[in-house]
C-alpha positions as CSV (number, residue, x, y, z in Angstrom):
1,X,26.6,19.3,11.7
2,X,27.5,15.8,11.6
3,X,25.0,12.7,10.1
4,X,24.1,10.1,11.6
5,X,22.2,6.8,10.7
6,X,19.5,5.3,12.8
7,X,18.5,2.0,12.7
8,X,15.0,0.9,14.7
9,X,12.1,-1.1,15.4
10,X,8.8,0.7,15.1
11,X,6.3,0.5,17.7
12,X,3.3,-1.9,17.1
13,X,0.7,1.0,16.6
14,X,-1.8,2.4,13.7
15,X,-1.9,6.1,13.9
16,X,1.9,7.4,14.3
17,X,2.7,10.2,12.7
18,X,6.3,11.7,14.0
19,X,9.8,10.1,14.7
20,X,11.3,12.3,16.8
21,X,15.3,12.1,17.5
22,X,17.1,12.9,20.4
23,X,20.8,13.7,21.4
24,X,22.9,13.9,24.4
25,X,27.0,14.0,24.8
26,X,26.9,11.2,27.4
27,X,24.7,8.3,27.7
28,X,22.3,9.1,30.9
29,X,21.9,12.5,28.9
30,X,20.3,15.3,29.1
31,X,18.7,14.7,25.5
32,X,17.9,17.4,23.0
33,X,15.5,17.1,20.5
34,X,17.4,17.3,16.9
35,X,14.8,16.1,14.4
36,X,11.1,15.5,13.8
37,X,10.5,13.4,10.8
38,X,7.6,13.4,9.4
39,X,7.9,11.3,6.4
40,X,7.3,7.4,8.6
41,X,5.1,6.0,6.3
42,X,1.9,3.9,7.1
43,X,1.0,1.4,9.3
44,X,2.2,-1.5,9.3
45,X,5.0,-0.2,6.9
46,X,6.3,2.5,8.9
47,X,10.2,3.5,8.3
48,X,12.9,1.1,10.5
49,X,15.7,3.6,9.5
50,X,16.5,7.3,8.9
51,X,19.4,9.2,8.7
52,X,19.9,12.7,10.4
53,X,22.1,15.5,9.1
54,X,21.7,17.1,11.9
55,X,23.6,15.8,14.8
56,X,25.9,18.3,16.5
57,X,28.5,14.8,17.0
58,X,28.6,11.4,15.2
59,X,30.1,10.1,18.3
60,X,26.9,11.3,20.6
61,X,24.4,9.3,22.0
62,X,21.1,9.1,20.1
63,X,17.7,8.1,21.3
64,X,13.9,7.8,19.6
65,X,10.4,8.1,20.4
66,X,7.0,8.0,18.5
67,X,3.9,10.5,18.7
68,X,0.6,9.6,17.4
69,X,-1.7,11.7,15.8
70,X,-3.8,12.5,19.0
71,X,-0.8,14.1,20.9
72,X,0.5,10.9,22.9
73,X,3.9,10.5,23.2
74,X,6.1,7.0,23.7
75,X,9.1,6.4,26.2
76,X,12.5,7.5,24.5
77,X,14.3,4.6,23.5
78,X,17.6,2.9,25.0
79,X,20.0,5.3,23.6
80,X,22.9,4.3,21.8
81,X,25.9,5.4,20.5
82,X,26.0,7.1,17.3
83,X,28.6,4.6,15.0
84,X,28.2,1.8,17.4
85,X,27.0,-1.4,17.1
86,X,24.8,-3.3,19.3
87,X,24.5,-7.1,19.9
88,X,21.3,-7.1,19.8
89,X,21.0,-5.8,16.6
90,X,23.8,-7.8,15.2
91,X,21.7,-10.5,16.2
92,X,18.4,-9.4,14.5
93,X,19.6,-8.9,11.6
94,X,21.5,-12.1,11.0
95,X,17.6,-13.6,12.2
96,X,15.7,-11.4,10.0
97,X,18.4,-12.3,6.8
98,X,17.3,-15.5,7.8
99,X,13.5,-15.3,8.3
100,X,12.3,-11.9,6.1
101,X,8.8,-12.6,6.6
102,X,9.0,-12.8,10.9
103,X,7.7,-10.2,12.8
104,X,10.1,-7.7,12.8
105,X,9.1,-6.5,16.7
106,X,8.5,-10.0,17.9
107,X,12.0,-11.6,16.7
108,X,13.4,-8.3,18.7
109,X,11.4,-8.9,21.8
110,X,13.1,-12.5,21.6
111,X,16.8,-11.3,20.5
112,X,16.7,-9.1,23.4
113,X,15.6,-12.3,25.9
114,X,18.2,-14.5,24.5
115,X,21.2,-12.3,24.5
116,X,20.5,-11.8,28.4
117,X,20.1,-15.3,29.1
118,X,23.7,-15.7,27.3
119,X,25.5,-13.1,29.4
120,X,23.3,-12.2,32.1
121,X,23.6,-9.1,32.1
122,X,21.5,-5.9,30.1
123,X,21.6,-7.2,26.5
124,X,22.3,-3.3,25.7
125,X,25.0,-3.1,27.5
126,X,26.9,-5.9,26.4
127,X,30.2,-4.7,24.9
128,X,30.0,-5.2,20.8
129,X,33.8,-6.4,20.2
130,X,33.9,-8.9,23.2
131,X,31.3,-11.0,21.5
132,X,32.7,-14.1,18.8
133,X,31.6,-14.8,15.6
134,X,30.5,-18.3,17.2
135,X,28.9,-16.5,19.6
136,X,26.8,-14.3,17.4
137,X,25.7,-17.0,15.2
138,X,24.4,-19.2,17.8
139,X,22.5,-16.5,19.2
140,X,20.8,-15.7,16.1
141,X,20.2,-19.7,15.3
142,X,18.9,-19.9,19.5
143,X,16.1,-17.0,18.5
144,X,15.3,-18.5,15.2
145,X,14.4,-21.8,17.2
146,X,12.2,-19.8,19.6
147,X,10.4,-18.2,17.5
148,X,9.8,-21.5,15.4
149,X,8.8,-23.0,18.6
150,X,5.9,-20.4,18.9
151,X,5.1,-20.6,15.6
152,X,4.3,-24.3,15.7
153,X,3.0,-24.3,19.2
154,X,0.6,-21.8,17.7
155,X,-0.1,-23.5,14.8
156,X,0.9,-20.5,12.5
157,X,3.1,-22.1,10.1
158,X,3.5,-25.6,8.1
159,X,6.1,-24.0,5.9
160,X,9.5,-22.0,7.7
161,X,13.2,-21.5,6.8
162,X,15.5,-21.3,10.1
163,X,19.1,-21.1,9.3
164,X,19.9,-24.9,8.2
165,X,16.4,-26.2,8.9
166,X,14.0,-25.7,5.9
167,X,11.0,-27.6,6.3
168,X,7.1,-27.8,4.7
169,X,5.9,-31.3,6.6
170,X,3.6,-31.8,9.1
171,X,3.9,-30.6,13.1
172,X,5.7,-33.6,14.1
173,X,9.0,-33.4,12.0
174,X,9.1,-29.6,12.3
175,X,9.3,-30.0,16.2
176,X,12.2,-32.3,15.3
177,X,14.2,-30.2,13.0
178,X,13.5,-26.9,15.8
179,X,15.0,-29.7,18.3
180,X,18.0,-29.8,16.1
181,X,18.1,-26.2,15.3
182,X,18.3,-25.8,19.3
183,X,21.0,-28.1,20.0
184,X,22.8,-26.5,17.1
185,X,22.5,-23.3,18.7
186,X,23.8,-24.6,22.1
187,X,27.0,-26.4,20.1
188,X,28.0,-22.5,19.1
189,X,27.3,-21.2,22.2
190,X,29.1,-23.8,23.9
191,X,26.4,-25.0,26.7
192,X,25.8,-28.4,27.5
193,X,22.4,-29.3,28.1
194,X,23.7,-32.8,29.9
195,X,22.5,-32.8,33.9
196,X,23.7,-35.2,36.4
197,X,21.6,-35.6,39.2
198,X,22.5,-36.7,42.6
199,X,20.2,-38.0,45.4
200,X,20.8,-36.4,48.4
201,X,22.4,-38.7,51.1
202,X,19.7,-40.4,53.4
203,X,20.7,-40.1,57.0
204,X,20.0,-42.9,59.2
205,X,19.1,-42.0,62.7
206,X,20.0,-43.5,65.8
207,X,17.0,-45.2,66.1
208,X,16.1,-48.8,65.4
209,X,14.1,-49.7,62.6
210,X,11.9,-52.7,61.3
211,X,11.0,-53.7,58.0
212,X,7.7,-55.6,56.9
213,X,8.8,-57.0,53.5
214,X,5.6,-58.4,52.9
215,X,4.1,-55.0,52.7
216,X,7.6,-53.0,51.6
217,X,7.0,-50.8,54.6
218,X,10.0,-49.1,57.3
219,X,8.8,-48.1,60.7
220,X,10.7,-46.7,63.8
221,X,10.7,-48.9,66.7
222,X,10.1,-45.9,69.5
């Protein structure tokens, strides 16, 4: 047997009672349930990690899913592969270090939106060691400004720390600091919020035209 440790979100509900752990030797399975643990604490403090001495491989693919205490049954989780690292939750942890008190399911629901708009592709599958330490941090200071966004747009917060910006004023210099925590973000990330606009070219016809100055107006002559 080989162990293996888990690292999670758990699901936004009151009456969970069992983590259950599945396995599989490639990713698109089939999974085997391993372990049923028992011991997840309370709502909303329920466990966001567990290690399982029971894995038949630490190099297996590993894979969750929550019962409650009237028999229902959640989806199984993106798997992911025991020992590996995932950007996403490089990313949430470097945002939760940062803001301990956000909402732990919330801040993941925005990692996961921001690492897809950066690569466009499935922020799971993004490959771990092709990401940059530039890279990483301005992901994790991009979601801190989001969330600081909706926290002030819902009028949630007059006090926040986000990476740089640590601020206890009133709505109107908070909106400036998340401004700057935003174009921070975009100076690791390397995007250039600068647009140029063109005006698309006017083709005359071949048809003769008047113009009324004294009432600015152009008219076809048929």
């Amino acid at each position: 047997m080989a162990s293996v440790f888990l690292d999670f979100v758990p699901l936004d509900k009151d009456d969970l009672i069992k983590l259950h752990i599945y396995e599989a030797p490639a990713q698109a399975g089939p999974f085997t349930l391993i372990e049923s643990v028992t011991a997840i604490g309370t709502a909303p403090d329920y466990i966001t990690e567990w290690t399982t001495n029971l894995a038949a491989s630490d190099t297996d693919w590993f894979a969750i899913r929550w019962e409650d205490d009237k028999g229902w049954m959640s989806e199984i989780s993106i798997p992911i592969k025991g020992g590996e690292r995932t950007v996403v939750g490089e990313v949430l942890d470097r945002v939760m270090e940062r803001r301990p008190s956000a909402n732990e399911r919330v801040a993941l629901n925005v990692t996961e939106a921001v690492v897809e708009s950066v690569f466009q592709i499935d922020p799971y599958t993004v490959d771990y060691d092709i990401v940059t330490y530039r890279q990483f941090e301005g992901m994790a200071m991009l979601t801190l400004a989001f969330l600081t966004q909706t926290e002030i747009s819902q009028g949630t917060t007059n006090r926040y720390t986000a990476g740089l910006v640590s601020e206890d004023t009133g709505t109107s210099q908070q909106t400036s600091d998340v401004t700057d925590l935003f174009n921070l973000a975009y100076r690791w990330l390397g995007i250039s919020q600068s647009r140029i606009g063109q005006m698309q070219e006017f083709v005359m016809s071949q048809s003769l035209f008047e113009i009324d100055q004294s009432r600015l107006l152009l008219s076809e002559i048929p």
